[in-house]
Steps between C-alpha positions, in 0.01 A plus 500: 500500500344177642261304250193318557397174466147359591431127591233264400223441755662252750846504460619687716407292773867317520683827485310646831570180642820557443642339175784753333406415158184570240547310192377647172169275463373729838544800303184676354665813372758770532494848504763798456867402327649157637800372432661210589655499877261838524344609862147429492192514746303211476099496571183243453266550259347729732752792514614456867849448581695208540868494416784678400704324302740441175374412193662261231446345184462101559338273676532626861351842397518723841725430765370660834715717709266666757100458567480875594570815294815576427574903476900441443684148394822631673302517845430137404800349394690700799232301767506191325918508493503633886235192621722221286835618658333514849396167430823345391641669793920568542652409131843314462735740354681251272210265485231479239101582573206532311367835680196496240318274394257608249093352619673378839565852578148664382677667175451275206789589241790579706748276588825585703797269598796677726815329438828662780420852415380458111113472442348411214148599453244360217208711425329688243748803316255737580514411914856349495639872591265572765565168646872558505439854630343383805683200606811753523314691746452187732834304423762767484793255405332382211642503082299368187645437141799274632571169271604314699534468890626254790350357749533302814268261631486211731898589528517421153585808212339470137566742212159621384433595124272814538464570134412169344431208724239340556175684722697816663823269466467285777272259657445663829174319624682171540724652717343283820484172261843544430615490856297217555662279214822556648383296854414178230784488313851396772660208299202516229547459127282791405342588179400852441310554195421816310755654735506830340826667650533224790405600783311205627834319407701751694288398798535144447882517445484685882259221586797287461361292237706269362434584128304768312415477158303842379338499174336771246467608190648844523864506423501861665361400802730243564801682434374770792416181684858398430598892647309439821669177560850674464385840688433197803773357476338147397670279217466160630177219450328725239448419149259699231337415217334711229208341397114491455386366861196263367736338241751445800245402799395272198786316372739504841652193592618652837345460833473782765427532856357872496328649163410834466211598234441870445419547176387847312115581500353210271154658512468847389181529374208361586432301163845353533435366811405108420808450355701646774353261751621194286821703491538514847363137561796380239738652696424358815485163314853505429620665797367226705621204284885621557457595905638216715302377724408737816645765304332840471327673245468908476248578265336808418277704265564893450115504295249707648229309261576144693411524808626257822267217479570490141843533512480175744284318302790526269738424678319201650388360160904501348627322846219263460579408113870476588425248754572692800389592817511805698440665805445904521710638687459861542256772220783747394402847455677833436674679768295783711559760259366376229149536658140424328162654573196240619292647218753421219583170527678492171761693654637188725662400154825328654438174684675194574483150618824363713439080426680234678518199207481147605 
């Protein structure tokens, strides 16, 4: 049974406009049993219909999956699935997509990567089975439940950990950025830092950089770093390091021609957000001191709370304190399927800055 929940006079104005999310301030009162991640039709305070949603117990109270009725969720989930894949278009067999993507595809709370044949879908426990129910019907080839899974992309094959890296074990919306680095990096001493399990350095060491050195605090990452350089076939010009990435950017004494910043979400709340920004600013600080000049700089945020213009301010102010100059060369952005709505703008959380220091 759907519960009931009633809005305070006003507020839903941003939700017919569009906006996926209520937050629990809006909310004037509930009626009928709700639960957290419970169905719920949302109205103003005066009884007419506005949203069907999910309800939960924080901050971001109601996240909006429809603006019209909704007589059956599995009618819903099986058209929002059917318009993402037709979307997305042919998928890569041994490749890795994001065929959901939560807001960006008009379902808040469900998130599905495809990785070869293995998908791994996060949602609710309640919807997970009627997710996985219907994607079988409309990709017939396709298994769930798998630990661990390879992959080929850009020509080169990573070993993805499905049951405990990090996101759905693999960073697939930097799959364009990655092919990008490699077209920077011929005869480059290249720096790639928070590497995770390497493959911006696996790209690099194709790039035919001279040198990689890949650093991180996760010793299990870098051994399944260390397995995707040996599944390629690469040994040579690569070096890793396990250590915290500030303390390193800080304290290096070695210059680079190509550095590569892309470090976990620093703001995950919205109260922790000021401190983030001088994280992020600190970062670029020592990033630029050890780039030699016109060397390049990829820098990036993965926090939905900063947006671009503050990311760049940033960016700007730790190039500016480490007595640099640069020149933008390209915004970096996820790849196409990692689309965002116009009317949730929090959901363009990954962007990036590709600098040219002088």
């Amino acid at each position: 049974m759907t519960g009931s929940i009633f809005l305070k006079k006003g507020r839903e104005y941003s939700v017919l406009s569009g906006h996926p999310w209520v937050f629990s301030g809006a909310i004037q009162k509930k009626e009928g049993e709700v639960s957290s991640s419970d169905p719920v039709n949302v109205y103003d305070s005066d009884r007419q219909f506005v949203a069907f949603g999910y309800y939960y117990e924080r901050d971001i109270a109601i996240k909006v999956a429809s603006l019209k009725p909704v007589n059956s969720e599995r009618e819903l989930i099986r058209e929002r699935l059917s318009d993402a894949l037709l979307y997305r278009g042919e998928l890569k067999r041994d490749g890795a997509t994001r065929i959901f993507n939560s807001e960006g595809d008009f379902f808040p709370g469900i998130i599905i990567d495809l990785y070869a044949d293995v998908a791994v879908v996060e949602t609710t426990e309640r919807l997970a089975p009627i997710v996985k129910e219907e994607l079988s019907k409309l990709i017939s080839y396709v298994q769930y439940d798998k630990e661990s899974v390879l992959i080929d992309e850009h020509e080169i094959k990573y070993k993805v950990d499905l049951k405990s890296g990090q996101k759905t074990g693999f960073f697939i919306d930097q799959r364009d950025s990655r092919l990008l680095v490699r077209k920077f990096c011929s005869g480059k001493k290249v720096l790639n830092a928070f590497c995770y399990t390497g493959s911006f350095s696996l790209n690099a060491l194709v790039g035919d950089a001279s040198s990689v050195v890949s650093v991180d605090s996760s010793k299990s990452a870098l051994k399944l770093l260390i397995e995707n350089l040996e599944l390629n076939n690469i040994s040579k010009n690569h070096e890793t390091r396990e250590a915290d990435c500030f303390d390193y950017l800080a304290n290096s004494q070695d210059k680079f021609d190509v550095v590569i910043l892309d470090p976990p979400a620093l703001v995950k709340t919205r109260s922790a957000k000021k401190g983030a920004l001088r994280g992020y600013q600190s970062l670029n600080r020592f990033a630029a001191k050890i780039i030699n000049p016109g060397g390049y700089l990829f820098t990036y945020s993965c926090s939905g709370h900063v947006s671009l213009d503050e990311f760049t301010d940033c960016v700007r102010a730790g190039v500016l304190q480490a007595g640099r100059q640069a020149r933008v060369g390209k915004i970096l952005q996820p790849n196409f399927d990692h689309p965002w709505s116009l009317n949730h703008p929090e959901g363009r959380y990954l962007k990036g800055l590709l600098l040219r220091i002088l």
